[in-house]
C-alpha positions as CSV (number, residue, x, y, z in Angstrom):
1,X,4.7,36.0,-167.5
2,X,3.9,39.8,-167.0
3,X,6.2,41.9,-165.2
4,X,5.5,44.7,-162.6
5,X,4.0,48.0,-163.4
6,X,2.3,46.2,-166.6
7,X,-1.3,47.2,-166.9
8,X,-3.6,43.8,-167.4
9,X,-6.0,43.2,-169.5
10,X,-7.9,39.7,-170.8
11,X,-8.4,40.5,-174.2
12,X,-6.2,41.2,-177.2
13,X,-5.5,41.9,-180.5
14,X,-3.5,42.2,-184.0
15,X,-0.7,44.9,-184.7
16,X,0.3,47.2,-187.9
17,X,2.3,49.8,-188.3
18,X,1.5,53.1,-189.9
19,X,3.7,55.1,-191.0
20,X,4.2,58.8,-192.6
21,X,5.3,59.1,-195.9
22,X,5.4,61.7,-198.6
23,X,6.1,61.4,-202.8
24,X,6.9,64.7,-204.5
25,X,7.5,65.0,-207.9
26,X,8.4,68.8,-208.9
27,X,10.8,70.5,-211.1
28,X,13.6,72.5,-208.9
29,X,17.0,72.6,-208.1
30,X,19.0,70.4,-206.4
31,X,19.3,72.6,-203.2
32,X,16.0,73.8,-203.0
33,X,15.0,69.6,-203.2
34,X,17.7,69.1,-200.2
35,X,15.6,72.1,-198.7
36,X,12.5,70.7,-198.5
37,X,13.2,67.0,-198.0
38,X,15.1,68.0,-194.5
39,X,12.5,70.3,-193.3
40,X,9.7,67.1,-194.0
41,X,12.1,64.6,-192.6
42,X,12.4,67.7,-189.5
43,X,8.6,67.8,-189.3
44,X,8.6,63.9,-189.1
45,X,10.5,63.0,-186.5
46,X,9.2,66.1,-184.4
47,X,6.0,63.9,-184.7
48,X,7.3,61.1,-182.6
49,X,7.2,57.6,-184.1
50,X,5.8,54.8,-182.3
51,X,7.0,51.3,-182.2
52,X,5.4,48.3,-180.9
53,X,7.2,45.1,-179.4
54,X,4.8,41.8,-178.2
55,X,5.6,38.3,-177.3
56,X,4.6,36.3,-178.6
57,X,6.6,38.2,-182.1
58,X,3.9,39.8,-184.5
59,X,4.6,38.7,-187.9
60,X,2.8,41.4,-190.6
61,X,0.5,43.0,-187.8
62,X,-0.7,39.5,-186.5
63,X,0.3,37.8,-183.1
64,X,-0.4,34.2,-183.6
65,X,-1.5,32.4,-179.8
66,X,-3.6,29.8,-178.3
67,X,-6.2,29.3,-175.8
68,X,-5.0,30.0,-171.6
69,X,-1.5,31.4,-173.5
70,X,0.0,34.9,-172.1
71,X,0.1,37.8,-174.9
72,X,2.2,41.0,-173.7
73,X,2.9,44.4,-175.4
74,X,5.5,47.5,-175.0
75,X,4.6,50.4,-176.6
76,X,7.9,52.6,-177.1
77,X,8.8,56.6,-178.1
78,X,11.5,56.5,-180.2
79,X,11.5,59.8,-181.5
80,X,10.4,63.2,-180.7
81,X,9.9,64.1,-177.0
82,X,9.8,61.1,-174.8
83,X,8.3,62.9,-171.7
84,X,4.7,62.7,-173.8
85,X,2.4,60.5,-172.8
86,X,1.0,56.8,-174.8
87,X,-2.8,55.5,-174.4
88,X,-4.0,52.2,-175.7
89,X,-7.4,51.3,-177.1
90,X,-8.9,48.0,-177.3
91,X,-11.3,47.6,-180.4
92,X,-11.7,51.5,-180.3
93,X,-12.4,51.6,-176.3
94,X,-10.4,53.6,-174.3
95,X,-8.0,50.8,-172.0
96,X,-7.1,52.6,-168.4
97,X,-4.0,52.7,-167.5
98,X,-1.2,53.4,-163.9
99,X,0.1,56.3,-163.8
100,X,3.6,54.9,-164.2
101,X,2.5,52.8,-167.7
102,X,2.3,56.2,-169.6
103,X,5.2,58.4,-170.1
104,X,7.6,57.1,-172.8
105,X,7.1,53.7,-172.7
106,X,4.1,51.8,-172.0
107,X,2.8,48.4,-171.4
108,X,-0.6,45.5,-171.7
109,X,-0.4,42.0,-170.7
110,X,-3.1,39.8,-171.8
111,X,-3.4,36.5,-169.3
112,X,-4.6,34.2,-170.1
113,X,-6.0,34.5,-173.6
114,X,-9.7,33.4,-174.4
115,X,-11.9,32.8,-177.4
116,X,-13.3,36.4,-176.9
117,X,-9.4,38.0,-177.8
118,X,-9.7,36.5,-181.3
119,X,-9.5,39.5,-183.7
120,X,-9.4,42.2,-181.3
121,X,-7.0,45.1,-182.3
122,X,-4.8,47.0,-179.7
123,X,-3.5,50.2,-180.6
124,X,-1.4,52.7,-178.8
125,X,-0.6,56.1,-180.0
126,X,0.7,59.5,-178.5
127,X,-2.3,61.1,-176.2
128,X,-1.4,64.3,-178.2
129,X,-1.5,63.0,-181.6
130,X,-3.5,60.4,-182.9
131,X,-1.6,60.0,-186.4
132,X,1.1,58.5,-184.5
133,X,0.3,55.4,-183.5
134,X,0.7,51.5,-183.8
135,X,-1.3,48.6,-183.7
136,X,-1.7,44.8,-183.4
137,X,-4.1,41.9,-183.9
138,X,-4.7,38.7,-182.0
139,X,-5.0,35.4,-183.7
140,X,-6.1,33.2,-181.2
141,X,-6.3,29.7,-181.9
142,X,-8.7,27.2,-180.9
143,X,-10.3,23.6,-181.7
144,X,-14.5,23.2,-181.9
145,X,-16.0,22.0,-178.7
146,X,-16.9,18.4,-179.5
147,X,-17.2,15.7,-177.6
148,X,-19.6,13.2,-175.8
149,X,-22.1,11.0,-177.1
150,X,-26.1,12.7,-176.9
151,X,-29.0,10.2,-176.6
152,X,-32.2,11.4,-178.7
153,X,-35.3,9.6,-178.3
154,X,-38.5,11.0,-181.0
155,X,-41.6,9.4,-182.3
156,X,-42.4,7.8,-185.7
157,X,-43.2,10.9,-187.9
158,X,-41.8,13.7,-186.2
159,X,-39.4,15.7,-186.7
160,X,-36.1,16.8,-184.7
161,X,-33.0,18.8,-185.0
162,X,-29.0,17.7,-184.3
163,X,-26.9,20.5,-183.7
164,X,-23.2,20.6,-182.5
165,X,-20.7,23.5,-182.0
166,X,-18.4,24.3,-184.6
167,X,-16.9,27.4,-183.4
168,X,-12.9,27.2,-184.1
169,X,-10.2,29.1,-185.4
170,X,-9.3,28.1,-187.6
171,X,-12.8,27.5,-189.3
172,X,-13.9,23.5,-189.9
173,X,-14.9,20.9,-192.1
174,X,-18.1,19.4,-191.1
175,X,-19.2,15.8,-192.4
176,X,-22.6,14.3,-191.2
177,X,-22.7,10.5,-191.1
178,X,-25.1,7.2,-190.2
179,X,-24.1,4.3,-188.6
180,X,-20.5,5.5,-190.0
181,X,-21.5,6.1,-193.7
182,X,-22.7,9.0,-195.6
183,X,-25.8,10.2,-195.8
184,X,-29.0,9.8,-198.1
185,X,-30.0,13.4,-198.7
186,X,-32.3,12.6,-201.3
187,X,-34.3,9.8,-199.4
188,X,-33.7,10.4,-195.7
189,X,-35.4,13.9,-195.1
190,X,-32.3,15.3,-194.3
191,X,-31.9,19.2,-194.3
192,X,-28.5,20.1,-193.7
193,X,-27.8,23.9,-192.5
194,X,-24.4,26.3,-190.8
195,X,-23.6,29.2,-189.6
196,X,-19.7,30.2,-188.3
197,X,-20.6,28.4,-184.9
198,X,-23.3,25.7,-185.2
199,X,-23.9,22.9,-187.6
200,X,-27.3,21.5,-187.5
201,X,-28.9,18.5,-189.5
202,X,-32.8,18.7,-189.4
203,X,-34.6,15.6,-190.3
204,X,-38.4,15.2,-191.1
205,X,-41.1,13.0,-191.0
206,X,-38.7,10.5,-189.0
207,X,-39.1,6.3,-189.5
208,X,-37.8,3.8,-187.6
209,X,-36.4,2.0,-190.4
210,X,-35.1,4.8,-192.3
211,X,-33.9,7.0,-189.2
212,X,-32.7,4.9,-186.1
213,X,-29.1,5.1,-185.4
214,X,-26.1,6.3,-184.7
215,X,-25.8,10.1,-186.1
216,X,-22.1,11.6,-186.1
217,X,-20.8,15.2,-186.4
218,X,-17.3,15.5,-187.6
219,X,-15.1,17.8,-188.0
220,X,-11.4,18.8,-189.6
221,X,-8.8,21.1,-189.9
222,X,-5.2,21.4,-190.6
223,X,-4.7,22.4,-186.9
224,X,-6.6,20.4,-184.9
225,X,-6.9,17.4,-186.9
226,X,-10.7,15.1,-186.4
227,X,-12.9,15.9,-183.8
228,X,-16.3,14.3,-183.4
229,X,-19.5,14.6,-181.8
230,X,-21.8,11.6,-182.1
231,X,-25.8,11.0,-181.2
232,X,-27.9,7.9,-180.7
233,X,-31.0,8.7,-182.5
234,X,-33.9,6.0,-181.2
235,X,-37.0,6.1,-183.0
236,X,-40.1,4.9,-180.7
237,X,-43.9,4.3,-181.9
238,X,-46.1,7.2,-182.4
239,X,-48.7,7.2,-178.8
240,X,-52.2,8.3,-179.5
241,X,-53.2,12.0,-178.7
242,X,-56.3,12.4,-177.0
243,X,-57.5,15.7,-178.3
244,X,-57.5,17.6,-175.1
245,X,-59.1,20.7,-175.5
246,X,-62.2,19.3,-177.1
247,X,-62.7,16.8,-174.4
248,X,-62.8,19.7,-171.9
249,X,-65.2,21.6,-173.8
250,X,-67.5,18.6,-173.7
251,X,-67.7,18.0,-170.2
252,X,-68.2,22.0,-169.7
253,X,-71.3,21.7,-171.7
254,X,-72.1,18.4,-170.1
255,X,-72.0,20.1,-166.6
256,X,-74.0,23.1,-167.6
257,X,-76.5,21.3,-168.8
258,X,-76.9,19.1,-166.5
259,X,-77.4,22.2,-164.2
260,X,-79.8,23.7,-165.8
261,X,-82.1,21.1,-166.1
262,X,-81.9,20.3,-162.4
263,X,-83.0,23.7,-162.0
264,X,-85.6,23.6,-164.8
265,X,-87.1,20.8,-162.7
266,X,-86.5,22.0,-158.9
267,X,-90.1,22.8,-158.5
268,X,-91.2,19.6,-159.0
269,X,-88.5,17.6,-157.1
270,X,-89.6,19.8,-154.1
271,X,-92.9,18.6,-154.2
272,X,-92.0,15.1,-154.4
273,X,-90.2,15.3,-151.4
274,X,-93.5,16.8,-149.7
């Protein structure tokens, strides 16, 4: 849960520390080494180091969580003067903040967490001084969206596209199977394609004999175990397409001329009717 005068935000991220460090190899004497390493230790800690505490714990910059969890972060002054003021930035975007979430020590809660907080950084540093900062990433963890049973009805000799959502952290294996066994790529017309969200299995030229059953999308991971999707393909026989546009064509020439030659001829039908 997030406690009172916590700014809240829905999305979040991953957290690593950087710190200030200097290497100096030079020949001198002992005291003029003590010298300079207390006036760069002085100029250090005048800097202000920031330190960044989250629950769940970040382990090497990452906070591990799941889907609907609640994320919150304390961004802390522990050195330097503590009246100056922290900001946070979400992905590089400015995060507003109450006034009282800003001097010294400063606070985010993320509730719940959603796909969109996967790999989103948060960092807060000093408003004054960029270089000290800290940061932290979001791990959010969460299983493909597969369930349900699709019914797919085509014609002899088209073609048609399965496609299920594969989006997951972590990322998926993806089987395709018929009627529970593998399938024929070489004979079946099978195109099999994926990108880091969709799997999709394109068949072409579809038969009744060769096509026709049950089609099944599964997935696996060390996290969420099998997860399956699966689709009744039923093949029905090819109807007859009356080439429309043609037909229409004809009878507008039809008309026409049947027009014209009634007036062609009007002259003569008058005087009949005399």
């Amino acid at each position: 849960m997030c406690g009172q005068n916590i700014d809240m935000i829905r999305p979040t991220q991953r957290i690593q520390d950087f710190g200030f460090w200097g290497l100096f190899v030079v020949k001198m004497s002992p005291a003029l080494t003590v010298l300079k390493l207390s006036l760069l230790l002085y100029c250090v800690s005048e800097l202000g180091a920031i330190r960044l505490q989250s629950s769940p714990q970040a382990n090497g910059g990452w906070i591990t969580t799941e889907l609907e969890e609640t994320v919150s972060l304390t961004c802390l002054v522990e050195a330097g003067d503590p009246e100056k003021e922290l900001e946070w930035f979400r992905n590089g975007a400015l995060v507003k903040l109450q006034e009282g979430n800003r001097l010294e020590q400063s606070s985010l809660c993320i509730n719940p967490v959603f796909k969109e907080d996967n790999s989103a950084i948060f960092t807060c540093q000093l408003r004054t001084d960029a270089s000290s900062n800290a940061s932290v990433q979001l791990d959010v963890l969460f299983p493909p969206e597969l369930s349900g049973h699709d019914t797919v009805l085509v014609e002899e000799d088209s073609d048609t596209v399965l496609t299920c959502n594969i989006h997951a952290n972590p990322q998926v294996n993806v089987t395709w199977l018929r009627d529970e066994a593998e399938l024929d790529m070489e004979s079946g017309g099978y195109v099999l394609s994926q990108s880091a969200t969709e799997a999709r299995l394109s068949i072409y030229k579809i038969k009744r004999s060769l096509h026709q059953g049950t089609y099944s999308c599964v997935t696996l991971s060390s996290k969420y175990g099998k997860i399956t999707k699966s689709f009744q393909l039923t093949v029905e026989d090819k109807t007859m397409k009356f080439p429309l546009g043609p037909i229409i064509a004809g009878v507008v020439v039809v008309f026409f001329t049947v027009v014209l030659a009634f007036i062609s001829r009007w002259n003569r039908i008058k005087q009949c009717c005399k």
